[in-house]
C-alpha positions in Angstrom: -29.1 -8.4 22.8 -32.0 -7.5 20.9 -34.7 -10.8 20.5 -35.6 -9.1 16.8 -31.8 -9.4 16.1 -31.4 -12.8 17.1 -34.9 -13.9 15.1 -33.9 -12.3 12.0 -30.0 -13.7 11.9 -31.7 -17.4 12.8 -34.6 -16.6 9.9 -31.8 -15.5 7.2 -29.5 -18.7 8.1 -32.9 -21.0 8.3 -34.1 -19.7 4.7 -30.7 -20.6 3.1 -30.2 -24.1 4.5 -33.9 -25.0 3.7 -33.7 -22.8 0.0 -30.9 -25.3 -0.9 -31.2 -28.4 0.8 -35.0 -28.9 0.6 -36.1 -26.4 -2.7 -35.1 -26.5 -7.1 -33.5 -23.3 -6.4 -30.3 -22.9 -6.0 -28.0 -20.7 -3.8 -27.9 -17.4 -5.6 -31.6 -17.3 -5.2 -31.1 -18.7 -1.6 -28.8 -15.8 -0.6 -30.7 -13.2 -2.3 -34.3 -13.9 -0.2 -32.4 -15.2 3.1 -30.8 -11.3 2.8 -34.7 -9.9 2.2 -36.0 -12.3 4.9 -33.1 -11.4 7.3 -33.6 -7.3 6.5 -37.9 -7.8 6.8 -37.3 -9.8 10.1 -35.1 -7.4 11.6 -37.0 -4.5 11.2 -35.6 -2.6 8.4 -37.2 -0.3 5.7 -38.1 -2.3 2.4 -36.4 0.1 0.2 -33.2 0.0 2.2 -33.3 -4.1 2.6 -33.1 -3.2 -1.8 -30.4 -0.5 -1.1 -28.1 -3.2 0.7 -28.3 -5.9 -1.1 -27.6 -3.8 -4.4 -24.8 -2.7 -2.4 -23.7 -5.2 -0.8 -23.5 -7.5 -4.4 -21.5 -4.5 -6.1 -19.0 -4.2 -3.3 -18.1 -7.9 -3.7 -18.3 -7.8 -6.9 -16.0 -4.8 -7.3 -13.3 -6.2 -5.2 -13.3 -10.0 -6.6 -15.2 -10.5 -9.5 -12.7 -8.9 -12.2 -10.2 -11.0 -10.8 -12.4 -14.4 -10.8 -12.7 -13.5 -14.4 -9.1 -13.1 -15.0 -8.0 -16.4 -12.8 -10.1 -18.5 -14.3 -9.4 -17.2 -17.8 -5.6 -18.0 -17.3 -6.2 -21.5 -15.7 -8.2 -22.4 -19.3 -4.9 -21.4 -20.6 -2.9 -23.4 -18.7 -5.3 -26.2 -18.8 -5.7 -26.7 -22.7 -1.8 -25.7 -23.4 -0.7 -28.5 -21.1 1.2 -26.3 -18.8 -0.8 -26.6 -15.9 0.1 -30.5 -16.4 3.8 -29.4 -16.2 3.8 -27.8 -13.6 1.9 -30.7 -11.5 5.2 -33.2 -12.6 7.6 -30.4 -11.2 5.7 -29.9 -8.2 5.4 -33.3 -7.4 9.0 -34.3 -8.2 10.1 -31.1 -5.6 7.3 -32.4 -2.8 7.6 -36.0 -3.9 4.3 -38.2 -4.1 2.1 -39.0 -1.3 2.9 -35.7 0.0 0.4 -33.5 -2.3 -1.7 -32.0 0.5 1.4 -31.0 2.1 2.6 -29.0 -0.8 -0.6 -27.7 -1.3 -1.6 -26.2 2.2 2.4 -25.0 2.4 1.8 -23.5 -0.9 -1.2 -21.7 -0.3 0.0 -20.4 3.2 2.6 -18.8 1.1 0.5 -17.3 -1.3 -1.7 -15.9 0.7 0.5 -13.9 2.8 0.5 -10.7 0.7 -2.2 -11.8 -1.7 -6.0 -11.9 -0.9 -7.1 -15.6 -0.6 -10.1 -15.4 -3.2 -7.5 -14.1 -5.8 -4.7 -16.7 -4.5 -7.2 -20.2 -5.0 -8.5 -18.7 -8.5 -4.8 -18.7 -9.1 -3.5 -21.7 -7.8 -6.5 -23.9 -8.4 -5.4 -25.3 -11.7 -2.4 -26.6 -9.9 -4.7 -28.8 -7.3 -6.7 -29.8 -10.5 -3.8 -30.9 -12.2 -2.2 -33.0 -9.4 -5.3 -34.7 -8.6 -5.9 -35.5 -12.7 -2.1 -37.2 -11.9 -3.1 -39.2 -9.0 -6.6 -40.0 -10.7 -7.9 -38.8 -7.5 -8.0 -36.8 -4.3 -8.9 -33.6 -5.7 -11.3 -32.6 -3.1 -8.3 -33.1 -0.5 -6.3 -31.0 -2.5 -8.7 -28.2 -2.7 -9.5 -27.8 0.4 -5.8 -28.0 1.7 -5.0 -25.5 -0.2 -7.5 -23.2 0.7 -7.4 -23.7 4.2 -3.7 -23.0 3.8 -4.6 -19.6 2.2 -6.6 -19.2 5.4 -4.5 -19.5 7.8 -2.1 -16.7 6.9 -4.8 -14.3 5.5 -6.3 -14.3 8.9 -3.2 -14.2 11.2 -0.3 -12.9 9.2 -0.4 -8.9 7.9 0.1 -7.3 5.6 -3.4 -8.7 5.0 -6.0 -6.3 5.9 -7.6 -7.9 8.9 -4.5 -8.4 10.9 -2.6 -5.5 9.9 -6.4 -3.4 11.0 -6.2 -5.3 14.2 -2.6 -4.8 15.1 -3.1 -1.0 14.5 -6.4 -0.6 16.5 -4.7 -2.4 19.8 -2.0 -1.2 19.3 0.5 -4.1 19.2 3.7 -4.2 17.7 3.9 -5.2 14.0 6.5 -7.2 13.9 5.8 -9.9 16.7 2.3 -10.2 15.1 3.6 -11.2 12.0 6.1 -13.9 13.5 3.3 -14.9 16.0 0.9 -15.4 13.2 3.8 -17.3 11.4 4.2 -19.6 14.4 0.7 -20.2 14.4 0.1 -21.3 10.8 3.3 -23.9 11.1 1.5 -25.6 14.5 -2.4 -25.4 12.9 -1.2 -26.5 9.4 -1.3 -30.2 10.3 -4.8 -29.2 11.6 -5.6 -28.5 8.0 -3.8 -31.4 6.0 -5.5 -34.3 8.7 -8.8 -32.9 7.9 -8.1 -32.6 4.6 -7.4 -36.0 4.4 -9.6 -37.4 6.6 -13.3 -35.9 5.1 -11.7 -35.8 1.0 -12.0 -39.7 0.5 -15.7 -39.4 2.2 -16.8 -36.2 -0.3 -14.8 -37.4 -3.3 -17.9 -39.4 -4.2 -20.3 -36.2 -4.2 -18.0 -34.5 -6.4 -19.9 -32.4 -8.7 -20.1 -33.6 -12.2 -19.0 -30.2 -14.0 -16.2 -30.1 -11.6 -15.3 -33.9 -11.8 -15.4 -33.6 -15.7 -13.1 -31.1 -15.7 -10.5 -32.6 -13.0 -10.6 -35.7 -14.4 -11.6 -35.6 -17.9 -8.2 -36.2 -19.8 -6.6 -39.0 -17.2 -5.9 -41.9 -19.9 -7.2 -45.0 -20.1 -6.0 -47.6 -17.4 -6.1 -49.0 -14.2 -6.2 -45.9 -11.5 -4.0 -45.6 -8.6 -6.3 -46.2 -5.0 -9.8 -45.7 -6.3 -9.5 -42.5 -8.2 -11.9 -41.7 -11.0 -10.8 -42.4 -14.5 -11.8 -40.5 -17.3 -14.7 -42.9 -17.7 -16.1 -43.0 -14.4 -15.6 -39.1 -14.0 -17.4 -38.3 -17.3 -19.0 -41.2 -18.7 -17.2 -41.3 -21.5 -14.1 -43.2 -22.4 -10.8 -41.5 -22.3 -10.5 -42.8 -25.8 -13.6 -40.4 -27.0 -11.4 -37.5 -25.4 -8.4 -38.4 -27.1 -10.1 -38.5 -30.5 -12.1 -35.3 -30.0 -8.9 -33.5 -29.3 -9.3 -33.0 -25.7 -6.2 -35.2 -24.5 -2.9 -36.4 -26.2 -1.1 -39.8 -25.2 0.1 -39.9 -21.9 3.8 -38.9 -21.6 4.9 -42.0 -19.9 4.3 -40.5 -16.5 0.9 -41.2 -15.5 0.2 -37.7 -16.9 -2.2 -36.5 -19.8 0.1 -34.8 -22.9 -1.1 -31.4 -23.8 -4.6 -30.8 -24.8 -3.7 -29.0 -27.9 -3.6 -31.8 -31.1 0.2 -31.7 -32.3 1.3 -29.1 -30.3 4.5 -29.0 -27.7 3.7 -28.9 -24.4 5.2 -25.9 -22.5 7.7 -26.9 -19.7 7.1 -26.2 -16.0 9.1 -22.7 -16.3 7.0 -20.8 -18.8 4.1 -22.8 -17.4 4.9 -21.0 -14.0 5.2 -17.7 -15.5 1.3 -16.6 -15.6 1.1 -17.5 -12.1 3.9 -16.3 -10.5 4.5 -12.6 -12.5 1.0 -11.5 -11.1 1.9 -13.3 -7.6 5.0 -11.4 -7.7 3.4 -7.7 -8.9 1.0 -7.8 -6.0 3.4 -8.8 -3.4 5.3 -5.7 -4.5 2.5 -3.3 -4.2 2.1 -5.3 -0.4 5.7 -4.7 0.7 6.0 -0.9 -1.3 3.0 0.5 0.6 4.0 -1.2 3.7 7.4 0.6 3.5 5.5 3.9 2.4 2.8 4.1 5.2 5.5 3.3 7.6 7.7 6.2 6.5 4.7 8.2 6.9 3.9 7.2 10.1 0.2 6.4 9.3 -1.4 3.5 10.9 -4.3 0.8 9.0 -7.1 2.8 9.2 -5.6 6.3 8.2 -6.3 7.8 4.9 -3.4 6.5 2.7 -2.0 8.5 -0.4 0.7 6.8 -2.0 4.1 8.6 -2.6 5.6 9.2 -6.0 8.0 5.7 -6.1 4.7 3.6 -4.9 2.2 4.8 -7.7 3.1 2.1 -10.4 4.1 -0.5 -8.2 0.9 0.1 -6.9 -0.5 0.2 -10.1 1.3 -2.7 -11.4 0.5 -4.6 -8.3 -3.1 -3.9 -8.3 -4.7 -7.7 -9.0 -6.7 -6.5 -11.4 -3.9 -5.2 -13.7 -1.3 -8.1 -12.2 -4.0 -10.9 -13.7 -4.6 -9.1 -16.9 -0.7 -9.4 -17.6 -1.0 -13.0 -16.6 -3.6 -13.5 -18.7 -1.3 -12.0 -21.7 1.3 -13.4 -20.8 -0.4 -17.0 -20.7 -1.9 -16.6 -24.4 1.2 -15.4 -25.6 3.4 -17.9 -24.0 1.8 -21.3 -23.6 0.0 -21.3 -26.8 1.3 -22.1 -30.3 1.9 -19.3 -32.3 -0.3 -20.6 -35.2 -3.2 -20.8 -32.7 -6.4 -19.9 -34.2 -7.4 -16.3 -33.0 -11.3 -17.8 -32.9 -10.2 -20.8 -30.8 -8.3 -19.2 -28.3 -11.7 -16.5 -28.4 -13.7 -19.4 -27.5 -11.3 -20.9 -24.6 -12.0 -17.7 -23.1 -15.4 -17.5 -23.3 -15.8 -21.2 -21.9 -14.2 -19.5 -18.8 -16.3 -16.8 -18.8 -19.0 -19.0 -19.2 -17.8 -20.9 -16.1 -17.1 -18.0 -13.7 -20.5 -16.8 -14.4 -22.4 -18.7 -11.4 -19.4 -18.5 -9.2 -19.2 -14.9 -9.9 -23.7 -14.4 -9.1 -23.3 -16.6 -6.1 -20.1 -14.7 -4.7 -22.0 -11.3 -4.9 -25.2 -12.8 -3.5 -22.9 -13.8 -0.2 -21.6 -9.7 -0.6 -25.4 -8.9 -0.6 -26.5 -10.9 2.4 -23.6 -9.9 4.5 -24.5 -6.2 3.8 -27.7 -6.4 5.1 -27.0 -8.8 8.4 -24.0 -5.4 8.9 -27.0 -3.4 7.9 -29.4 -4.5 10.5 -26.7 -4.3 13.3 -27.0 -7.9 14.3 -22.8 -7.9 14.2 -22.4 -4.6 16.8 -25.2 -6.4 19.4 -23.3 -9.5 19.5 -20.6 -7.5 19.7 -21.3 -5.5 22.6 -23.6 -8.5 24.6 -20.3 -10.9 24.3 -17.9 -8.3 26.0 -20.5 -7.8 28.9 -19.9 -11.3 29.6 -17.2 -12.2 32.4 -14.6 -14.5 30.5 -10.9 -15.1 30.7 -9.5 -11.9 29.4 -8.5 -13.6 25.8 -11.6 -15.1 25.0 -13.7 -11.9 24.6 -11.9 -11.0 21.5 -11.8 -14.3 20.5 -16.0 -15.4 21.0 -16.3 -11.4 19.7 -14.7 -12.1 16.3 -15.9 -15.4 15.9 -19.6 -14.1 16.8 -19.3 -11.5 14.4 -18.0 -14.2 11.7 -21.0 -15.9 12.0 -23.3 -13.3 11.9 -22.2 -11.6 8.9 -19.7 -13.8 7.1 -16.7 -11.7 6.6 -13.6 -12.6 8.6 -12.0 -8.8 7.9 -15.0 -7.2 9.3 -15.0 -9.6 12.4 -11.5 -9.1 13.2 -11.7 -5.1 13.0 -15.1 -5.4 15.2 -13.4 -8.0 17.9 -10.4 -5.4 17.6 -12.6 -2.0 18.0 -15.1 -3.2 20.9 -12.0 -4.8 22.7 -9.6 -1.8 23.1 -10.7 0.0 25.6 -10.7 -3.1 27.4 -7.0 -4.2 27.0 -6.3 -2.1 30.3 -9.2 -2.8 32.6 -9.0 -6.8 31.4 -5.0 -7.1 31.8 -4.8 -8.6 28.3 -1.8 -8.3 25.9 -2.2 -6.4 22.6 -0.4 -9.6 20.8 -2.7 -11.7 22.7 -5.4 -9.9 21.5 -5.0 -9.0 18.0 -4.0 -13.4 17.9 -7.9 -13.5 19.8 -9.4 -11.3 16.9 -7.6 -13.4 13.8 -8.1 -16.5 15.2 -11.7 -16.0 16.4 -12.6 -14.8 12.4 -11.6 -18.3 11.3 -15.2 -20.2 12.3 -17.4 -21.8 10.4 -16.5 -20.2 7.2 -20.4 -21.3 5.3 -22.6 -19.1 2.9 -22.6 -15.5 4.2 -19.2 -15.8 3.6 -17.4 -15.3 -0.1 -14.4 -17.2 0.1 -16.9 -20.2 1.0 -18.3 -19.9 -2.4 -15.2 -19.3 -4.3 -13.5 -22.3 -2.9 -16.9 -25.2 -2.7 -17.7 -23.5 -6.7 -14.3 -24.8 -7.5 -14.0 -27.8 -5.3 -17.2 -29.0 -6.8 -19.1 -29.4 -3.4 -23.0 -28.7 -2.9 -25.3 -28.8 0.3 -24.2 -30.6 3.1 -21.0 -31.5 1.7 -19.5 -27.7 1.3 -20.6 -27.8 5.0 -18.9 -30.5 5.7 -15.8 -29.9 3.9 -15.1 -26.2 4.0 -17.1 -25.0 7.0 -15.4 -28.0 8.9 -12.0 -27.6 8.1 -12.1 -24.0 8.9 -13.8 -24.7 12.0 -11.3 -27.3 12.7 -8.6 -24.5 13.0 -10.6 -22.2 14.9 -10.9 -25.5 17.4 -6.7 -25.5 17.2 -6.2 -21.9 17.8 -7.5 -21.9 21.1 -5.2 -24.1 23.2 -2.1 -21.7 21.4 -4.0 -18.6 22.4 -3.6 -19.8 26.1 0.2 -20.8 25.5 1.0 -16.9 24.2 -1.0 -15.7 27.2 1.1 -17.5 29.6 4.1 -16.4 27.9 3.4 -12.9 26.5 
């Protein structure tokens, strides 16, 4: 491998770690030079390091900021109707308590089958918040249990992209990927809710003050279960002062906040539920309908798709832009009172636009410094030096994907690399396809940290900065990277 390419992946990683551990600036500005730094280092032309970052922050952008905007919109909803509330008492009456992380990872595993894991945690998010304002407490073990969850099956069970890419390009058969990926997430789950619970009691103190105002904000007045924040320790300000500003009603007699809104009913857990689960619901039916369609057109993942007739407004519908935009109608029009002030609910909104907006800059930043680390071809040399390397058969894919991962942040783009450099060496190595295409998704699971999106969506909405986001996120997906590899040798033996 190139020594340039090696220098300019260690200078991009150096400038961010330093940027925002040691600087005032903060990690949108981190991303953005660390991509410059990386592009300069490795040799590229200054107008195209500019070209790819541009690029590569409009690409992300296109694909997940709409629907950050959306998600966050109808969690303010459900937040300041009191829904979001109702749902956490139904969810932890059907889980039971001291089970939360549980319900959460199982949860998110679930979602995340057919929906995209950035759009799944916007979505689900408000839940973890409102469990943890319940249990005044825990909410970074929620949050990362559930995204981890989301994780699991977004890597190893299609029809997410990565997977469903990898299963076409080695050609293994569908089906057993997706129960072998099922399999998998059951046995690495625990991975997730022991971590989870092990590092959230040691980060729950760094909690960032935004975030812990918001989780915690409208827990009442009195003694908290464990050592939870109460609204006073969270915010400074006694849960009284919330309750006479408006932002909290009397508890309901369950250890839970009443509905934000002064006077008003809170919805129940059904209509609560619906926001969430119609847009859940449209995308898994544009998931399933052009599964069935490219399969009765015999096309494979990387073929040029055109939809059929039937599949157009499923499609449409399903799309997550137009399946969060009903949600988000749907929540206004549902959870709030009827006699709602237009201008208030106007200005709900606008708080979570105002709130997206440095999740949405720091997401795209990630997009721009992972375009330019693709750009400079650091991913294809490590690539290519990793599979010259004698190994056991199943680890080239797997050190190939997780490699790639590192280098340039996005676990879809390892996967198809691990996938593309390792099938012409399925014969000559003796390896399964199912083996394999496990290798790839499994391998894309390491060290998820700040080339990567879905580590800023998820620490942005945890509330984790710095070292802690390392240690919280990039652990816990690391964690089940670590897991994966004593299965991978099992389905070896036995494929």
């Amino acid at each position: 491998m190139d020594l340039q390419l090696i220098l300019a992946l260690v200078a991009g990683i150096a400038t961010i770690v330093v940027i925002v551990l040691a600087t005032r600036l903060d990690a949108f500005i981190a991303l953005l030079l660390a991509a410059i730094v990386t592009g300069i280092v490795a040799g590229e032309d200054l107008l195209s390091i500019v070209d790819a970052v541009t690029t590569g922050f409009g690409n992300t952008l296109a694909s997940i900021g709409i629907v950050i905007g959306l998600g966050v919109g109808i969690g303010k909803i459900l937040e300041v109707s009191g829904a979001a509330d109702s749902l956490a008492r139904a969810f932890l009456r059907a889980f039971g308590r001291g089970r939360e992380p549980w319900a959460m990872g199982t949860v998110g595993s679930l979602v995340s089958i057919p929906v995209f894991c950035d759009s799944g945690y916007v979505i689900m998010n408000p839940l973890a918040r409102s469990i943890a304002r319940v249990k005044r407490g825990g909410y970074i073990t929620l949050a990362l249990a559930l995204g981890a969850g989301m994780t699991l099956t977004h890597h190893m069970v299609p029809p997410t992209p990565g997977p469903l890419a990898a299963t076409g390009i080695l050609g293994a058969d569908l089906g057993a990927v997706i129960l072998t990926g099922l399999i998998f997430t059951v046995i690495l789950l625990p991975v997730v809710v022991i971590y989870a619970r092990w590092i959230g009691p040691k980060l729950e103190p760094f909690l960032n003050v935004k975030v812990k105002h918001d989780v915690y904000a409208t827990v009442t007045a009195g003694a908290p279960e464990s050592a939870g924040p109460t609204a006073t320790a969270a915010t400074g300000t006694p849960a009284a002062d919330a309750t006479a500003a408006g932002s909290a009603a009397p508890d309901t007699g369950d250890g839970i906040a009443g509905p934000r809104i002064s006077g008003a009913k809170q919805p129940g857990a059904f209509l609560g539920f619906l926001p969430l689960i119609i847009p859940l619901l449209l995308i898994v039916a544009n998931t399933v309908s052009t599964a069935i369609d490219r399969n009765a057109q015999g096309m494979l993942a990387g073929d040029d798709y055109e939809p059929s007739a039937w599949v157009a407004p499923i499609a449409f519908l399903g799309n997550p832009v137009v399946a969060l935009i009903i949600g988000l109608v749907l929540a206004v029009y549902t959870l709030l009172p009827r006699l709602t002030p237009r201008t208030q609910v106007q200005s709900w909104l606008a708080d979570a636009a105002a709130s997206a907006g440095l999740i949405l800059l720091i997401t795209g930043a990630g997009g721009s410094f992972g375009m330019v680390l693709r750009e400079s071809g650091v991913g294809d040399a490590l690539a290519e030096a990793i599979a010259s390397i004698s190994l056991p058969a199943l680890l080239v894919p797997f050190i190939i994907a997780s490699l790639v991962r590192i280098a340039q942040g996005s676990g879809t783009v390892a996967m198809i690399t691990a996938a593309s450099v390792t099938a012409p060496l399925i014969a000559p190595l003796g390896l399964s396809p199912l083996v394999a295409v496990m290798a790839c998704t499994a391998g894309s699971m390491v060290f998820s940290y700040f080339n990567d999106s879905y580590f800023w969506v998820v620490t942005r909405f945890a509330g984790l900065d710095g070292v802690q986001a390392i240690k919280g996120w990039s652990g816990i997906t690391t964690a089940v990277w670590l897991g994966s590899i004593p299965l991978l040798f099992v389905l070896d033996a036995v494929a």
